[in-house]
KEVEX-28810 format. One record per residue (C-alpha): residue number from 1; residue in one letter; x, y, z. Coordinates in Angstrom, 3 decimals, padded with zeros to 6 digits. Layout:
N
[node NUM,'a',[X,Y,Z]],
...
***
This chain:
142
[node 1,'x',[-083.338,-106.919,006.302]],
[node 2,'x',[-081.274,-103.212,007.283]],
[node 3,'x',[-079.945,-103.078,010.330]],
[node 4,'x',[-080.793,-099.925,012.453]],
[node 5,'x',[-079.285,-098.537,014.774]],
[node 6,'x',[-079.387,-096.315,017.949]],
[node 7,'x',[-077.778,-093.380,017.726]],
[node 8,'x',[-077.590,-092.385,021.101]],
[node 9,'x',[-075.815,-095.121,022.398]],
[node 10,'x',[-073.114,-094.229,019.751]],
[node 11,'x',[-070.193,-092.026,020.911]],
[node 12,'x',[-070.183,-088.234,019.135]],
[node 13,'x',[-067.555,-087.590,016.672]],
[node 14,'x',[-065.245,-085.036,017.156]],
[node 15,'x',[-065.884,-082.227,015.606]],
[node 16,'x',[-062.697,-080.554,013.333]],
[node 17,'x',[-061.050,-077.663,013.911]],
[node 18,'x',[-062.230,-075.631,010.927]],
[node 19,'x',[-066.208,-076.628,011.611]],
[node 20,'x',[-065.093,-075.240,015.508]],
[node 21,'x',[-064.026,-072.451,014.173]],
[node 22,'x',[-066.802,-071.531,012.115]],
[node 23,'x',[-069.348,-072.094,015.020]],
[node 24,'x',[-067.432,-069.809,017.027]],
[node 25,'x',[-067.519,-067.183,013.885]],
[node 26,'x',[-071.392,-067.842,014.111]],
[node 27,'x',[-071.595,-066.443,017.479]],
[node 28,'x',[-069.569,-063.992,017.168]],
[node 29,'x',[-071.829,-062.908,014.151]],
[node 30,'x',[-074.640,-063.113,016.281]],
[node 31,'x',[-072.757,-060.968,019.642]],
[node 32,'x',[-071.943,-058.291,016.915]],
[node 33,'x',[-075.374,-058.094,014.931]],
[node 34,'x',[-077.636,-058.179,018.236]],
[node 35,'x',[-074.920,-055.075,019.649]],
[node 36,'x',[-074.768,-053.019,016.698]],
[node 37,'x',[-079.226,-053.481,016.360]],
[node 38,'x',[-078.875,-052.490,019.892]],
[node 39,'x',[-076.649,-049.509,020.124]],
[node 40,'x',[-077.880,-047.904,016.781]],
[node 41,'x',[-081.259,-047.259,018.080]],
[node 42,'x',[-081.795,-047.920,021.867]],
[node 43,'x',[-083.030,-051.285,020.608]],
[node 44,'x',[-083.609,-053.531,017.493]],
[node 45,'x',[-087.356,-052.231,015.782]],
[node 46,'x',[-086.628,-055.183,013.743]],
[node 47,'x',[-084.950,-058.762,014.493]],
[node 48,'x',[-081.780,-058.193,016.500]],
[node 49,'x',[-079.853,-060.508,013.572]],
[node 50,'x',[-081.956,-059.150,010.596]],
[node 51,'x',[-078.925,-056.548,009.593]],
[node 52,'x',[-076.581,-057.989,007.299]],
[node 53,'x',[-073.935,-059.962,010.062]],
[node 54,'x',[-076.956,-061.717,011.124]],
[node 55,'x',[-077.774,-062.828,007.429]],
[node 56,'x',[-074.505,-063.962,006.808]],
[node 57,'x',[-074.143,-065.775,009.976]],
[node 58,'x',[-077.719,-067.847,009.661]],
[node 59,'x',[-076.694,-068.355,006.163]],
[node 60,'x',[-073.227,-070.102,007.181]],
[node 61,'x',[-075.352,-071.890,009.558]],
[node 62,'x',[-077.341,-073.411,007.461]],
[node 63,'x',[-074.785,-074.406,004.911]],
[node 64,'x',[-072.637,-076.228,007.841]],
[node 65,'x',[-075.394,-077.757,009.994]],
[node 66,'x',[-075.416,-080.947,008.133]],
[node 67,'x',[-071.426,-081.029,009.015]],
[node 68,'x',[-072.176,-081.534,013.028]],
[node 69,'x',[-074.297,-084.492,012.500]],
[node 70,'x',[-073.244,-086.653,015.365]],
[node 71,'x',[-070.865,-084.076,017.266]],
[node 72,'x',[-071.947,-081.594,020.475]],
[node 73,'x',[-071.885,-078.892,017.645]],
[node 74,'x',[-075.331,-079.889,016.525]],
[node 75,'x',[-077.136,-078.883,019.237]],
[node 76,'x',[-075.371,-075.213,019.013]],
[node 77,'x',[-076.116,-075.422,015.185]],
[node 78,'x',[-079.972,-075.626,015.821]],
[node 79,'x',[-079.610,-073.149,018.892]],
[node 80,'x',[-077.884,-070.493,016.611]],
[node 81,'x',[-080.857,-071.406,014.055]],
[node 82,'x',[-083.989,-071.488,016.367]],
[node 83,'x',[-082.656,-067.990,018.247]],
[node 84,'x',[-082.368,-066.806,014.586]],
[node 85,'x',[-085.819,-067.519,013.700]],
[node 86,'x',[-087.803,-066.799,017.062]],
[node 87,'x',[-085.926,-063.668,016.835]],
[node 88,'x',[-087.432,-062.744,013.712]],
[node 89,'x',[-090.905,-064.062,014.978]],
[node 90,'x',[-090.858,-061.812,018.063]],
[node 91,'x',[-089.887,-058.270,016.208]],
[node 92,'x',[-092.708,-059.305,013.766]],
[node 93,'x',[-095.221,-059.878,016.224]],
[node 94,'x',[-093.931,-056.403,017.718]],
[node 95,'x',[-094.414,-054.869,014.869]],
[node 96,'x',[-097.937,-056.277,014.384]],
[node 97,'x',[-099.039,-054.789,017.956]],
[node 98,'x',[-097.396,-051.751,017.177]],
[node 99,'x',[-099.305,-051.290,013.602]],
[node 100,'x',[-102.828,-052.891,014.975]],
[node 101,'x',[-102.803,-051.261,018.256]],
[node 102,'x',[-100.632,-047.971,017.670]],
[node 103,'x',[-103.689,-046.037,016.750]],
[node 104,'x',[-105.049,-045.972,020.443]],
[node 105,'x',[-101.476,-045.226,021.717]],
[node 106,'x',[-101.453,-048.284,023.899]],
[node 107,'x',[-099.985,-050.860,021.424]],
[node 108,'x',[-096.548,-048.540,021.476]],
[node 109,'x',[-095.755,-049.852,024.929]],
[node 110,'x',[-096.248,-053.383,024.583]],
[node 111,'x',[-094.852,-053.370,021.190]],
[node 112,'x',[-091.269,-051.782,022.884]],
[node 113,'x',[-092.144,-054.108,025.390]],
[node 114,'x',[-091.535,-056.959,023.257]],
[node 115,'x',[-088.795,-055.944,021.264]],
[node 116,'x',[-086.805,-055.390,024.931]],
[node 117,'x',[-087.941,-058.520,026.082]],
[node 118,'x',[-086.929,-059.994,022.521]],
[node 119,'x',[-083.444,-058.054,022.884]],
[node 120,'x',[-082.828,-059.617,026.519]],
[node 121,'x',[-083.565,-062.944,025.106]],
[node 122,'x',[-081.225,-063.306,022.084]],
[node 123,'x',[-078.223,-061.079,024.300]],
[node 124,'x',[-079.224,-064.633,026.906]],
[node 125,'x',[-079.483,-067.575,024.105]],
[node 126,'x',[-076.222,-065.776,022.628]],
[node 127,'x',[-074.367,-065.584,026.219]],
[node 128,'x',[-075.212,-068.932,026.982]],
[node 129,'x',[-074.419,-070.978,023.669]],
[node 130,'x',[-071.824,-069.453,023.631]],
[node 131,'x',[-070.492,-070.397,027.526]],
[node 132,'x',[-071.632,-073.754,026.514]],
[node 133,'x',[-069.387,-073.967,023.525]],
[node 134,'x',[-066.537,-072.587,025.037]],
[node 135,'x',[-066.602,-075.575,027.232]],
[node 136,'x',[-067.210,-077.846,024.493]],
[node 137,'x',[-070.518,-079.277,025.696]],
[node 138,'x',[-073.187,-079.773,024.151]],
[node 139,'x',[-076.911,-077.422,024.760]],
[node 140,'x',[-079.269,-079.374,026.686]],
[node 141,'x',[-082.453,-080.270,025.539]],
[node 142,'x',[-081.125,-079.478,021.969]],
***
């Protein structure tokens, strides 16, 4: 008969240094790829991370996310991901109003609507994971 066990009632791990590190690389990653999307045009027509720092970063992401297992770096590991992703989904869904609705001039507003509001949003999750982490605390609700 296996055993099973509950894995919240089991202490996190420590995370190392090196998998610290990398998370705060990640961010920084993000800080620089949603500044630079911001600053070259006014803001991002396409996913704040979509450039190449974002690439990179959701790449390293991916490849160390089964490293936090059982450490408060998870949670910032599926932040980083899910910011990464709903990023993307937002500037598509942008760009969708703007190519549906840009014919009868009013889908150019709420499609620059959305990418500032999409902007905002990542500059927040970024901000905040990254005030979390620098206290070494786990997201909530992640």
């Amino acid at each position: 008969m296996a055993e099973t066990y509950d894995t919240q009632a089991l202490p996190p791990s420590t995370p190392s240094a090196s998998l610290i590190s990398t998370t705060l690389l990640i961010y920084a990653l993000y800080g620089v790829a949603a500044i630079a999307g911001l600053v070259s045009s006014g803001f991002p027509l396409i996913a704040p991370f979509f450039g190449v720092l974002g690439i990179v970063a959701i790449i390293i992401a991916y490849v160390k996310r089964s490293e936090t297992a059982g450490t408060w770096l998870a949670s910032h590991y599926r932040w980083l991901i899910r910011t990464f992703w709903f990023s993307m989904l937002w500037a598509l869904l942008g760009w969708l109003v703007l190519i549906t609705l840009g014919l009868i001039l009013i889908g150019i507003p709420i499609a620059f609507g959305i990418w500032i509001a999409a902007t905002v949003w990542v500059i927040y999750r970024v901000v905040r994971g990254y005030m979390l982490f620098k206290e070494s605390k786990a997201i909530p609700g992640m």
